[in-house]
ROMI-47639 format. One line per field, with one value per residue (C-alpha): residue number from 1; residue in one letter; y, x, z. Coordinates in pm, 1 decimal, padded with zeros to 6 digits. Last residue first. Layout:
<sites>
keke	(NUM, ...)
drenpa	(A, ...)
north	(Y, ...)
east	(X, ...)
up	(Z, ...)
</sites>
This chain:
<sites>
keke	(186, 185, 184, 183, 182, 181, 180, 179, 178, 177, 176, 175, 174, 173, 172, 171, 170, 169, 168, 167, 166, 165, 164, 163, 162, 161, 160, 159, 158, 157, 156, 155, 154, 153, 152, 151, 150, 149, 148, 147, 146, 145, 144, 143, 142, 141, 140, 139, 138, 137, 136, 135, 134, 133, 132, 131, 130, 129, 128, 127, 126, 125, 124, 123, 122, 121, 120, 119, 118, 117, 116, 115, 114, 113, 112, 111, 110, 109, 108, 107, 106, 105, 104, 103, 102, 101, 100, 99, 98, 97, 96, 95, 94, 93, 92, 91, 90, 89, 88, 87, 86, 85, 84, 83, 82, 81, 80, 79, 78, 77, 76, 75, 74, 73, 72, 71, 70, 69, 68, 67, 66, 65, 64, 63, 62, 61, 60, 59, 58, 57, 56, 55, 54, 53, 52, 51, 50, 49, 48, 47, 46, 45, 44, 43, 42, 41, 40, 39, 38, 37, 36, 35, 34, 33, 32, 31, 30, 29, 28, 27, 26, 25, 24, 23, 22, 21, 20, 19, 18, 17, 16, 15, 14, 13, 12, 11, 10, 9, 8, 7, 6, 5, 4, 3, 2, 1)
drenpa	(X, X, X, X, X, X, X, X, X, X, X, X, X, X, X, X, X, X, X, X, X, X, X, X, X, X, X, X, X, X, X, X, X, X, X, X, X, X, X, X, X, X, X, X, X, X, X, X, X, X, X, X, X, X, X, X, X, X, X, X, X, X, X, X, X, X, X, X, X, X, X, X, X, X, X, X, X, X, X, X, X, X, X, X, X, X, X, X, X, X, X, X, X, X, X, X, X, X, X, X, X, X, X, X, X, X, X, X, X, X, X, X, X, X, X, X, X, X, X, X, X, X, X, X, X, X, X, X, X, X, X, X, X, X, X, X, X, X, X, X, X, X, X, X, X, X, X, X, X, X, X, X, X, X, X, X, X, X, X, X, X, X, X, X, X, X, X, X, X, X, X, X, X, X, X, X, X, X, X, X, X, X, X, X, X, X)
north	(01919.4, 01639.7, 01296.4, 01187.8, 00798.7, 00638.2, 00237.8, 00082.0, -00186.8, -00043.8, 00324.2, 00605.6, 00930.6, 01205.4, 01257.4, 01532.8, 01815.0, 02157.1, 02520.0, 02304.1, 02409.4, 02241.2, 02119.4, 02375.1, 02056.6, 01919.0, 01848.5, 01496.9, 01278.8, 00971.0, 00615.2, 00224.5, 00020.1, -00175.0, -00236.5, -00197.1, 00108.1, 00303.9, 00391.1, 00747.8, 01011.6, 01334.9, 01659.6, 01970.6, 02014.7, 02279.8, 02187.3, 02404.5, 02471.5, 02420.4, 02534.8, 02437.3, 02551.2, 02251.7, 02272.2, 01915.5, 01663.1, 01353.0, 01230.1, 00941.4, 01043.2, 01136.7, 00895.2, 01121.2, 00851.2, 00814.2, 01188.2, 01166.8, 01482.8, 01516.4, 01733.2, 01923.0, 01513.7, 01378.9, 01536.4, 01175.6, 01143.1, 01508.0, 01518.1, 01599.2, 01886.5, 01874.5, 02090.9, 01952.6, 01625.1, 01491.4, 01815.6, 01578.4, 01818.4, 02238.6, 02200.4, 02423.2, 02437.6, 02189.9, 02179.1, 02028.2, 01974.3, 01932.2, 01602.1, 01487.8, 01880.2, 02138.0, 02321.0, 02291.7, 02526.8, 02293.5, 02318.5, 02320.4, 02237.7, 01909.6, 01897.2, 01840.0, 01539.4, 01426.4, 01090.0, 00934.6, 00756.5, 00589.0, 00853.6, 01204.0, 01448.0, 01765.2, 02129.5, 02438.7, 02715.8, 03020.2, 03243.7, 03288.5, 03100.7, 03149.2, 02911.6, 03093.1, 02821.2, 03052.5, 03222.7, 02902.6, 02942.2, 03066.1, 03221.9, 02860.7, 02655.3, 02270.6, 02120.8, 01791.3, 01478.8, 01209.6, 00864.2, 00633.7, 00262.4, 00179.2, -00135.5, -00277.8, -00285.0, 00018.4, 00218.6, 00585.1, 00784.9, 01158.5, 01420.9, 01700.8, 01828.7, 02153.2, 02145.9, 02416.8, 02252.4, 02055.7, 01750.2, 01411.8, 01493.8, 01205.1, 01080.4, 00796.3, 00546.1, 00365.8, 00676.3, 00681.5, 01039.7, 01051.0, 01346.5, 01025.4, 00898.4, 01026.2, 00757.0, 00700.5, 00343.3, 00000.0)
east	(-01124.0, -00866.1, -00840.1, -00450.1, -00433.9, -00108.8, -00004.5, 00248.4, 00461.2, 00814.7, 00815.2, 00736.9, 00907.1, 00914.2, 00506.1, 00552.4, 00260.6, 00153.2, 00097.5, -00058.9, -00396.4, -00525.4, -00855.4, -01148.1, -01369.8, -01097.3, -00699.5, -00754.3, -00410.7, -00470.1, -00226.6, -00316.2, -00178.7, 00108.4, 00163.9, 00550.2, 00718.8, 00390.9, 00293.9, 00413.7, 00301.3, 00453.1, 00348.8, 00452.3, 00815.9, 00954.1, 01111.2, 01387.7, 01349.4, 01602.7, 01555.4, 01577.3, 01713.8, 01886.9, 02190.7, 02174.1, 02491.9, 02337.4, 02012.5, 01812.6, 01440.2, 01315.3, 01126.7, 01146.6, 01064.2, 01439.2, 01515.2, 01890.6, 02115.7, 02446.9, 02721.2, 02746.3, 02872.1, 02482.7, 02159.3, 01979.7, 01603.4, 01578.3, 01221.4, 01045.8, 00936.0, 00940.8, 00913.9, 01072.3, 01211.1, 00949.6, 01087.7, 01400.2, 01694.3, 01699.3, 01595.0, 01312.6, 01206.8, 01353.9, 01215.6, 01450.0, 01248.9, 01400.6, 01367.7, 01734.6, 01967.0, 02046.9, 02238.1, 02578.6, 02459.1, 02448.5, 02782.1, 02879.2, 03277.8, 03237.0, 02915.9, 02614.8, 02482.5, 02079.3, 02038.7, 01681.7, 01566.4, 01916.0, 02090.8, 02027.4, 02328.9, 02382.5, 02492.9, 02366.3, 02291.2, 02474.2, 02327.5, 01919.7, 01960.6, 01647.9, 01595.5, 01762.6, 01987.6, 02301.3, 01996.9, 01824.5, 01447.7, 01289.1, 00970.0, 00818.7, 00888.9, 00810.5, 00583.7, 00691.4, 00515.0, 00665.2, 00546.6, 00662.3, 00616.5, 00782.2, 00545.1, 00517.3, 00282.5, 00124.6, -00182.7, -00087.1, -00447.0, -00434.6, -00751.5, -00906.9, -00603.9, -00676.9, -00471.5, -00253.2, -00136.4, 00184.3, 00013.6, 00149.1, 00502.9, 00713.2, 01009.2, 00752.5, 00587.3, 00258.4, -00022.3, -00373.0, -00518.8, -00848.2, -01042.9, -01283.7, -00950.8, -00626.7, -00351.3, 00017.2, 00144.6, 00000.0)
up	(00827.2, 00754.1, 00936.9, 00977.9, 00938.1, 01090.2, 00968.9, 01105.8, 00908.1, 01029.3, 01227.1, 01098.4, 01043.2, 00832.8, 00736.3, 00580.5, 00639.4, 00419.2, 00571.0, 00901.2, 01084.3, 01387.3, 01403.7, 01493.0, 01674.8, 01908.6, 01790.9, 01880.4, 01891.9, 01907.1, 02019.0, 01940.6, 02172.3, 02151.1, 02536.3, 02671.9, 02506.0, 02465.6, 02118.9, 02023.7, 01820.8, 01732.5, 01625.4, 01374.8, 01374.4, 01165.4, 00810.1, 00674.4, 00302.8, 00011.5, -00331.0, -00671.2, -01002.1, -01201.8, -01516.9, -01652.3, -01656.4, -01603.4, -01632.2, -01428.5, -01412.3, -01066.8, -00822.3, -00550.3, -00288.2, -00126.9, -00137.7, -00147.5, -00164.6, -00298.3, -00289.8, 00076.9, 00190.8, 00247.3, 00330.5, 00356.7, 00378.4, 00203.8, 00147.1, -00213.7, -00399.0, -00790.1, -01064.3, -01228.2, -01305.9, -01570.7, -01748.5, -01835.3, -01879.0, -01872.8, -01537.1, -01305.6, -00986.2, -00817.3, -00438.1, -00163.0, 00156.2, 00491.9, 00680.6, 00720.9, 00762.1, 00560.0, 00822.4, 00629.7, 00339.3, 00041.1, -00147.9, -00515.0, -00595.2, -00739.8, -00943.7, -00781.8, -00690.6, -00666.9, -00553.7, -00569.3, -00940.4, -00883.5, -01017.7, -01105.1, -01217.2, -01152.5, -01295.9, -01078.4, -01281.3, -01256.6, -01543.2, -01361.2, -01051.0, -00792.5, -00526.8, -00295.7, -00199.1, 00002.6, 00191.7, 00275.5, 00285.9, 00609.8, 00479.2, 00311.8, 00635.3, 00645.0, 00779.4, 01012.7, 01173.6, 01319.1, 01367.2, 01640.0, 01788.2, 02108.2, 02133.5, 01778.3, 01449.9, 01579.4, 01441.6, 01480.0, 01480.9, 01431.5, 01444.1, 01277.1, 01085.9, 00892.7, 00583.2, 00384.9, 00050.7, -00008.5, 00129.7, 00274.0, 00155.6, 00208.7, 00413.6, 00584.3, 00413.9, 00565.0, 00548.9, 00521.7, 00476.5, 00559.7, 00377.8, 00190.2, 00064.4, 00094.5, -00010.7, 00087.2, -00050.9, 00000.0)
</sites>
């Protein structure tokens, strides 16, 4: 099964994705465990506090890359991310002179790497190699957290009452192995 929203329930089993890139109203969040000490971790991430050195915006100084792996992003030798990109940000390519299938595209950094590359292990990007790339860089901020108790596995809510709680957009960064967490939208 992969990420779904059906009848404003989102039903979620991967984690390092973008459930929504939209503002949403949470009404409530169920983590269904497959263990004791089950988590799931919820992020947004932060449109005003973009990285100053990524500023999404490279008119002549394109950044060249290559795509591998349908998930590895490295730039050529020399290009740096700002060192306080961290796991669980959100790279966004905005535009490519290569495979349009590529952009634009937001996805979460699951491994920040060496200041070269970045892997966002459900981008599923087309493999090129040497394109020039636009993108940008955003810091997620936490959003909530769920966890199962670390002796019963017993299923764990979080009820944000009747207004809901609102959220720019919400990754779902962690969860743990074969659980399952639904988050019911207003």
């Amino acid at each position: 099964m992969a990420n779904a929203l059906y009848d404003r329930v989102y039903t979620l089993d991967t984690a390092g994705s973008i459930v929504t890139d939209r503002p949403v109203c949470v009404k409530k969040v169920v983590l269904e465990p497959n263990a004791a000490s089950d988590v799931a971790v919820f992020n947004f991430y932060d449109l005003s506090g973009k990285y100053a050195e990524l500023s999404g915006t490279y008119t002549s100084d394109a950044i060249l890359a290559t795509i591998t792996s349908g998930t590895t992003f490295t730039m050529a030798s020399g290009t740096v991310l700002p060192n306080t990109c961290r796991d669980g940000d959100v790279f966004k390519i905005t535009y490519s002179n290569g495979s349009s299938a590529n952009w634009p595209s937001t996805n979460v950094i699951t491994t920040a790497g060496n200041n070269t590359v970045i892997v966002c292990a459900n981008a599923g990007w087309t493999n090129e190699a040497g394109v020039a790339y636009n993108f940008s860089t955003y810091p997620y901020r936490p959003a909530f957290k769920l966890m199962v108790p670390t002796t019963d596995k017993v299923e764990v809510q979080l009820d944000f009452g009747c207004c809901g709680q609102w959220f720019p957009n919400l990754i779902i960064e962690t969860l743990s192995s074969s659980a399952i967490a639904r988050v019911y939208i207003k």
